[in-house]
N, C-alpha and C positions, 0 to 999 in steps of 0.2 A: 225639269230635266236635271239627274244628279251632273255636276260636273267636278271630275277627278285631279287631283294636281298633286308633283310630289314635293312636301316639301319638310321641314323638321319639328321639332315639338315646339321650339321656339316661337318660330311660326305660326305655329296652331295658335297657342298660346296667344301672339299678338295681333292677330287675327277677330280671336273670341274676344279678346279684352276691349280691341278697338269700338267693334257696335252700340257697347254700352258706358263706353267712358265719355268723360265729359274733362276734367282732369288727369294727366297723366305726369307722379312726380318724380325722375328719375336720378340712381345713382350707378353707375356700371360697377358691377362684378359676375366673374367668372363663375359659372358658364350662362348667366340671366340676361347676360350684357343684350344679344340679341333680339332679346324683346323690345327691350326698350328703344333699340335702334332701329328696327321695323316701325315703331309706333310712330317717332321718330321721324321716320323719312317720307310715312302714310301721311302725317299730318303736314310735313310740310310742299310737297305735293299734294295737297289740297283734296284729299281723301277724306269722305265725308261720313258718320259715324249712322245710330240707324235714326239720330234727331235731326239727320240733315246739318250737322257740324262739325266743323275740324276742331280733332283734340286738342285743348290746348300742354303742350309739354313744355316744364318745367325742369330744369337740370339742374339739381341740389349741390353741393359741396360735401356730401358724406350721407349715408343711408339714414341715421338719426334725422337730416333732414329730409329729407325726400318724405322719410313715414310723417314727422311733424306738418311737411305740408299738405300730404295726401290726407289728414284729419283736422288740418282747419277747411280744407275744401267741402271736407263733407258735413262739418259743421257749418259752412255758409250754404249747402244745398245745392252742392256740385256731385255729381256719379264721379269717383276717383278711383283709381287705380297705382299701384308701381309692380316692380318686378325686381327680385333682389335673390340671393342663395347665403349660405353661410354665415359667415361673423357678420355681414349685412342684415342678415335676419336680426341675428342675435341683438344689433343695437336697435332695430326696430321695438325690441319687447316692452320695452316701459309704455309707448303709445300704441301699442296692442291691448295693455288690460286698459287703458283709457275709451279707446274705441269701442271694445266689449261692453266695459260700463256705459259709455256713453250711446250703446244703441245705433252705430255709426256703422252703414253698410258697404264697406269699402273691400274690394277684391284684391289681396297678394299672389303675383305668380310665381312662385316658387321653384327652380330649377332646384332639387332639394342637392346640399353637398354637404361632404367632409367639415365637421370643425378642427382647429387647428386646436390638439392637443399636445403630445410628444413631438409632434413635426405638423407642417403646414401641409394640405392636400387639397389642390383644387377640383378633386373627382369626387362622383356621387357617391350618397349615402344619405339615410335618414336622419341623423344626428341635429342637424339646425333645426327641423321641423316638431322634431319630439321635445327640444328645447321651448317649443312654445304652444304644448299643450294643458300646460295651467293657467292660461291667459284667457281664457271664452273665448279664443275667436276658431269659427266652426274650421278643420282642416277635414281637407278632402281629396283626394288620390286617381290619379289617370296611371294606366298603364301603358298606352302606348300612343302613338301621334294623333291617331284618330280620337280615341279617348281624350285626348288631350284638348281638342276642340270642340267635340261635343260638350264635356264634364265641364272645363273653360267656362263655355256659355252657359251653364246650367247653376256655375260657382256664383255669375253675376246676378242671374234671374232670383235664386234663392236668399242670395244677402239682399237686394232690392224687400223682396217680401217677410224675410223671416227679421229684419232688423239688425243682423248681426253681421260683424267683419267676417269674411272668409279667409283663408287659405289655402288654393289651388296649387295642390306638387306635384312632380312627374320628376322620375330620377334625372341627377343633372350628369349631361353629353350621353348616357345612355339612353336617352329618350330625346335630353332638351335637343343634341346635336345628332339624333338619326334620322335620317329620312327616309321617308315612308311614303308611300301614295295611299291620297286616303282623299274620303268625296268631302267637296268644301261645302259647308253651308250658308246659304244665301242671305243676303240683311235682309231680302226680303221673306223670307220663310221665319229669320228670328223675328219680324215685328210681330209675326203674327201668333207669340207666346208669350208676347210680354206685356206686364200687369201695369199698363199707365195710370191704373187709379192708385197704385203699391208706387209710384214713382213718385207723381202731385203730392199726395202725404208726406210722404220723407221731402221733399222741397217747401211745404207749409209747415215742416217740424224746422227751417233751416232757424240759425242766428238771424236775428233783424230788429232794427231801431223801431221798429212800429208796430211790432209785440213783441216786446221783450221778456223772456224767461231766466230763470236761474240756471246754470250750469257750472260744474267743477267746483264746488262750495267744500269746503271742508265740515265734516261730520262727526261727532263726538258719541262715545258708546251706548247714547239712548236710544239712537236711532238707522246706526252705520250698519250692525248685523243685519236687522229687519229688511233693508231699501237691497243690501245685496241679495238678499235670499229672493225678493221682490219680483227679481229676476228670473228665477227657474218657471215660468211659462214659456219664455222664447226660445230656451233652450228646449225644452220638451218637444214646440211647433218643430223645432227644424227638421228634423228625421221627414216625416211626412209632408211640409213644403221639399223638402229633395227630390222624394220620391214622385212629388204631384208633377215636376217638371220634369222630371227622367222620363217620364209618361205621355207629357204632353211634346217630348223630343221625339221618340217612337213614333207620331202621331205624323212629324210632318219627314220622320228620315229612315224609321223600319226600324234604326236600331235599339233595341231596348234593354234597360240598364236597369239592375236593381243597387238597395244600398251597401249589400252584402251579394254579390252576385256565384250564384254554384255552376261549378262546369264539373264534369265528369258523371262516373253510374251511377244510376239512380238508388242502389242498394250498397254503395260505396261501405268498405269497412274502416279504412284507411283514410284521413284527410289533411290532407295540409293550409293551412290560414297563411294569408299573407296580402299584402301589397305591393301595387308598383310593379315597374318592367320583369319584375321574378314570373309576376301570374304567368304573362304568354309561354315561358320557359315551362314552366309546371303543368301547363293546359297541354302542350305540344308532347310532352312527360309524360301526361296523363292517356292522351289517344295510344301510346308505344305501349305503354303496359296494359291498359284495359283491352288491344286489340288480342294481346296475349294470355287472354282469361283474369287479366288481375280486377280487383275493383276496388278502384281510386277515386280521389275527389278533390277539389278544389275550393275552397271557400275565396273571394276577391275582394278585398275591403275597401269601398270607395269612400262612404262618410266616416271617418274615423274620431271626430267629435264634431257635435255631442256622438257619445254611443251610443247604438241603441241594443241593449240586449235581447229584445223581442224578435227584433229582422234579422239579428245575428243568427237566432236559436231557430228559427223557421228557414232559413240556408241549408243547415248542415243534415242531412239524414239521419233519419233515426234509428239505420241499422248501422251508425259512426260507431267502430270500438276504440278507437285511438287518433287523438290530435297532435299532429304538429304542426305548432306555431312558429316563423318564421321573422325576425325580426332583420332590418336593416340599418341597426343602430348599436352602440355599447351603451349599457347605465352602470358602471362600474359600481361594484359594492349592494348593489341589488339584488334582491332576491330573482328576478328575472326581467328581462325587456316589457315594456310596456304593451304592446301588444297582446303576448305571452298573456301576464296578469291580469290582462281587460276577458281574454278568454277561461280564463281560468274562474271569475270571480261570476260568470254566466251561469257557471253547472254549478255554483254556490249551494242552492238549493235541491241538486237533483238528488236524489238514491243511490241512483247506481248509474254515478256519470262517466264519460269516455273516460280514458285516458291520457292526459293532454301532458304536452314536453314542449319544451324553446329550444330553436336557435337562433344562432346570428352567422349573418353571412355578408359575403358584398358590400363592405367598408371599404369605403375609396373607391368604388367602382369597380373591382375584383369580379372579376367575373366570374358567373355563375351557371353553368349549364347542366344539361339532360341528364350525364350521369352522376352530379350531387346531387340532383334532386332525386332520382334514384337511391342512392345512399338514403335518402332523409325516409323514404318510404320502405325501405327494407329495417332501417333501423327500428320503425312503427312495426315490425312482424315481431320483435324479440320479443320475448315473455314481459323483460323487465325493459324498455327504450331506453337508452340513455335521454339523459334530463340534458340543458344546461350544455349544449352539444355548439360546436361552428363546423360550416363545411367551407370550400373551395381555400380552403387553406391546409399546411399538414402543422399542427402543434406539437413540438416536442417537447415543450414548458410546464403544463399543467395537464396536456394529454386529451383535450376536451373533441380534437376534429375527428370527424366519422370517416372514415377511409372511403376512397373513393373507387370504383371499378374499372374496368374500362370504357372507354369514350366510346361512346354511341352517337349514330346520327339521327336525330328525331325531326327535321324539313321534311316536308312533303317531299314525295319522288318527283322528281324532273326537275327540282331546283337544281338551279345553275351556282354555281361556291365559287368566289372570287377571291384572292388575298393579294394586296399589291402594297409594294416596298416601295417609300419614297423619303426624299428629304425636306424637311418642311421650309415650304418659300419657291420651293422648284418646281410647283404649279399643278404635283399630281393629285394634291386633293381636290383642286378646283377643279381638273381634269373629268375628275370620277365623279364629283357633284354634277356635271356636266353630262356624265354618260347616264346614270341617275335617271335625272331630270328629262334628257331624250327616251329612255327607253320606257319610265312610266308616265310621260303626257303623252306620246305618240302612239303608245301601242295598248292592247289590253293585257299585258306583262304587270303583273304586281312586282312591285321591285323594294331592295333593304341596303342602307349604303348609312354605314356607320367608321368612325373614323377616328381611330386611335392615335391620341398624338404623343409625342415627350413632352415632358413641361416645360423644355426647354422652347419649344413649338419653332420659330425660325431658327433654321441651321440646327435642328431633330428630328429622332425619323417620324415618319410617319405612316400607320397601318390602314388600308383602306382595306373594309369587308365587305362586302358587295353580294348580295344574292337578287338571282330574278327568278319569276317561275309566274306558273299559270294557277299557284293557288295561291291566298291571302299567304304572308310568311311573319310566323311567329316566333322569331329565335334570336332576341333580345340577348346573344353572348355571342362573342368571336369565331370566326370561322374558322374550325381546324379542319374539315375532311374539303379541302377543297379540289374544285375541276380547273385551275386558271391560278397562276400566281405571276406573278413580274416582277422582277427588282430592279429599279428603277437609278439604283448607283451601285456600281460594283465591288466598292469598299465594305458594303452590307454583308458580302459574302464569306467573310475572314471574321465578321462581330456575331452573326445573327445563326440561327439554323432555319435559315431560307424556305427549304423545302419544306420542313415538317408540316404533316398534313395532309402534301401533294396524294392525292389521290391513284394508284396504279392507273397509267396511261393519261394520265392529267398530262398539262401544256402548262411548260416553263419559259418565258420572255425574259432577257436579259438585253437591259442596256450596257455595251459596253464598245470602249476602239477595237478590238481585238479582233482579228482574222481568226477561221477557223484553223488554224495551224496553230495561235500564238493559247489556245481554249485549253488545250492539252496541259500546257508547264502552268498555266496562270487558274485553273478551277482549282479548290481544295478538290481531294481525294475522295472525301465523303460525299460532295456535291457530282463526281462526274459518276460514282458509284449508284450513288441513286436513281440516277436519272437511267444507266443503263441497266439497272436491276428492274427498273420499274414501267419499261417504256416507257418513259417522259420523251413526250414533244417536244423538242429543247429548238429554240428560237432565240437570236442575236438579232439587233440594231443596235447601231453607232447613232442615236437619238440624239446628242451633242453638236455632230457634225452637221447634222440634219438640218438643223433649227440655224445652228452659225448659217450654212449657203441658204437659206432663203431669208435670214434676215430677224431671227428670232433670239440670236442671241443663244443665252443660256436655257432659254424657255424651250423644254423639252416635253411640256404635257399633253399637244395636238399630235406632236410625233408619238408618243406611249399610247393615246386616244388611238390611235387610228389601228393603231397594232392592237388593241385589246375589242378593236371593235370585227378585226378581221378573223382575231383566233379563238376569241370565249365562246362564238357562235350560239351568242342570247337571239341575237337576227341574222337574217340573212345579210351580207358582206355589202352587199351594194344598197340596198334598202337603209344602212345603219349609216353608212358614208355619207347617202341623201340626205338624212337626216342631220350627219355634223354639218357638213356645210351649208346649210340651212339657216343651222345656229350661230355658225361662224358670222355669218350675215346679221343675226338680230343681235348678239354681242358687242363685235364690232364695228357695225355697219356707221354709226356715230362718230369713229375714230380717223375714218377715212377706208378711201379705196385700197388704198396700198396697203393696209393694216390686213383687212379682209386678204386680198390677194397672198400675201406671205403666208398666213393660214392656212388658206387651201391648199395653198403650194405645197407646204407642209403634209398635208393628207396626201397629197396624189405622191407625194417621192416615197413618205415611207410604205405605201403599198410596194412599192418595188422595191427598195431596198434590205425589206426585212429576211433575211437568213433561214432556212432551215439547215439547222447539224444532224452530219449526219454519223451518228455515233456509235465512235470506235468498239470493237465487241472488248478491248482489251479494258475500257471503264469498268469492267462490271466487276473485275479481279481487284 
């Protein structure tokens, strides 16, 4: 029986890695950290792997070690694993081309991010990961949490069998830190795909005093080109070991995966290439315009090395006139992104091949929605497409960004749009991870809860996005057309532009002291305008005062809970209440009675307490 749970990529991620590690060598950085801290706290609550053992984790002093010890482990004939992003990757690369050489099957999970060039950026992007595609080790691509744990387990299965290091990435905090509800799979469903004769071997290949072999020898030019080229059979098996396990994952869970996966028309003219959390954005893109006569397509790149140009060229339709490649990385001074060029050098051979053009998008984590990706598919109509193109940015420098339209919403209908204003450390992320996690374990609501923070993170704001709805939700960028928004501190109101987005007759929640008498001198002009132009629901709590009389202190996120569970109306009022206090009990329940009890208490005051205004006709002037 499938069982559903909601939880983030990271998760996924340390989940999938756990089954089959044996080793696990770790160094924290942002945004990977959480892997390794689940692995972490699996192992030492005594959480047992699918050999019946706890991992053993090790905590390095710098990611150069962590990788050095994740390949002597697998040199003595241990299953090893780490999890690292960034300038972390980066110092891994020297014992990357060593492992590749060396044959060494070990899995990196990758939350892929920004390198620090001109400035330091701890948000996603493909940059660290493209950084170590001259190294053999196979890189491979999930797009969203579930992908993330299927693909996970299938990165492990395949370095087991095909001989080679992988690397496992999904964009970092756009994938690693969203949660998602997605079905978990069982240690007991993976035993039964995995190649224990492809395991024995690789631990009969291990180091050992009692057959001893040569390894790491230094080689002189009679015989160093030969032994590397030596090599290109293992590279060639991988493509088809990927694919034999994508296959044999179908087998025990429905979903099936290819190496180059196509969504969209079947007589598509128009296609766009890409990887990573874009695809969902582009799939969701692609339903909006092909419902409207267009015909689009998608190509998904999951094995991204080795390449295969065969699986690639049997993806894309053969009534394709024009490709756009999408990249999530800069190679400054290049003729184009890597991606780009691996597509381009396919039609090598063709006659009369598409027409293919790059972009680059979504550096730092930029977001990237419906209608850029629009833009990238009109700009495919022009005679001549611009080349060499970025969208979700406007360049005024070199001129290169495609204009953008206007903002379209492309979620399914009945999705529920959340956007909520907080400061970070004041509890309301944990809140909404909270509401999350009750609304998609409890009910059959697919649920999306992504969380933008400042890099500043405690005492910065922070943006929670939140969508539920009754179909899978595909839409991997920030919420602008939303039904729900809250600001959760009232200084927000004079920095930010709050409402943008609010939805005509959308429902606005405001913490703040303010009587409805003191609303009138203390709202900007532009805020009370809005709300009375737009019918906005406009709702007050004193959520401060709340939390101080039962005992809570500063901690205002049970009080904003309860109000968001009363007004978004994803559940019924009383149904959603049962359910906090529920959780308030498995939370708590460890901390004592009285801890639980303030909590509740919490819930039951601010159902009374919270305010409707009732607004003046003169706002709207």
């Amino acid at each position: 029986m499938s069982k559903y749970e909601s939880m983030d990529g990271n998760k996924a991620a340390a989940y999938a890695s756990y089954a089959l590690t044996e080793v696990a060598s770790i160094f924290p950085i942002t945004p990977s950290t959480p892997m390794a801290e689940g692995v972490d706290e699996w192992s030492a609550h005594g959480m047992k792997n699918i050999f019946n053992q706890e991992v053993k984790v090790i905590e390095m002093q710098s990611e150069a070690g962590a990788i050095g010890t994740m390949r002597g482990a697998l040199q003595a004939g241990a299953l090893a694993s780490t999890y690292t992003a960034s300038q972390g990757l980066l110092l891994m690369i020297p014992n990357l081309y060593k492992m590749a050489g060396e044959l060494l099957p070990g899995v990196l999970h990758v939350a892929a991010r920004a390198v620090s060039t001109h400035a330091l950026s701890i948000y996603g992007d493909h940059q660290d990961v493209m950084a170590c595609r001259q190294t053999g080790v196979a890189l491979f691509a999930s797009a969203n949490v579930q992908e993330v744990m299927d693909l996970g387990l299938i990165a492990h299965l395949a370095a087991i069998k095909s001989r080679l290091p992988f690397i496992h990435f999904f964009d970092g905090f756009r994938t690693s830190h969203e949660i998602q509800k997605i079905e978990k799979i069982s240690y007991e469903d993976i035993v039964k795909i995995v190649d224990f004769k492809a395991i024995e071997e690789f631990k009969n290949r291990a180091l050992n005093p009692e057959h001893p072999v040569t390894r790491g020898s230094a080689q002189n030019p009679d015989i160093y080109f030969q032994q590397r080229e030596a090599q290109n059979p293992y590279f060639l098996a991988v493509p088809d070991i990927v694919q034999s396990y994508m296959d044999k994952l179908n087998e025990i869970t429905g979903r099936k995966y290819k190496l180059f996966d196509y969504y969209g028309a079947k007589d598509a003219e128009y296609v766009i290439v890409a990887m990573g959390s874009v695809t969902d954005t582009i799939s969701e893109t692609i339903d909006y315009l092909n419902s409207k006569g267009e015909k689009c397509g998608l190509v998904k790149v999951h094995l991204y090395r080795p390449f295969s140009e065969e699986h690639l060229l049997q993806a894309i339709p053969s009534t394709t006139k024009k490709i756009a490649v999408l990249d999530r990385t800069k190679e400054p001074g290049s003729t184009g992104e890597p991606l780009y060029l691996d597509i381009v050098k396919c039609y090598k051979n063709y006659d009369n091949p598409p027409v293919i053009v790059g972009g680059r998008y979504g550096l730092s984590s930029k977001d990237t929605r419906s209608s850029q990706i629009i833009s990238v598919f009109e700009n495919l109509k022009n005679s001549e497409p611009r080349d060499n193109f970025t969208i979700g940015i406007v360049d005024d420098i070199t001129n290169l960004s495609l204009p953008e339209g206007k903002i379209i919403e492309t979620s399914p209908e009945g999705t529920i749009r959340c956007r909520i204003w907080g400061l970070g450390s004041d509890g309301t992320v944990g809140a909404n991870k909270t509401a999350i996690k009750i609304i998609g374990d409890r009910t059959n609501l697919y649920v999306q809860g992504y969380f933008s923070y400042d890099s500043k993170k405690s005492g910065g704001t922070t943006t929670s996005h939140l969508r539920f709805g009754k179909q899978p939700i595909r839409s991997p960028y920030l919420v602008f057309n939303a039904d729900y928004i809250a600001c959760h501190n009232k200084s927000f109101l004079y920095h930010y532009d709050i409402l943008k987005g609010l939805r005509k007759d959308g429902t606005f929640v405001l913490n703040c002291p303010w009587d409805i008498k003191e609303l009138d001198e203390k709202l900007p002009a532009s805020i009370k305008q809005f709300i009375a132009k737009n019918n906005i629901s406009f709702y007050i709590i004193d959520a401060l005062k709340i939390a101080s009389d039962v005992g809570l202190g500063n901690r205002i996120n049970m009080v904003m809970q309860t109000a968001f569970f009363k007004l978004a109306k994803v559940l019924p009022v009383d149904e959603a209440l049962g359910y906090l206090k529920d959780d308030i009990e498995e939370m708590y329940g460890r901390k004592g009675t009285n801890i639980v009890k303030m909590n509740q208490d919490a819930v039951d005051k601010s159902i009374n307490e919270l305010v409707k205004v009732d607004v003046p006709k003169d706002w709207a002037d």
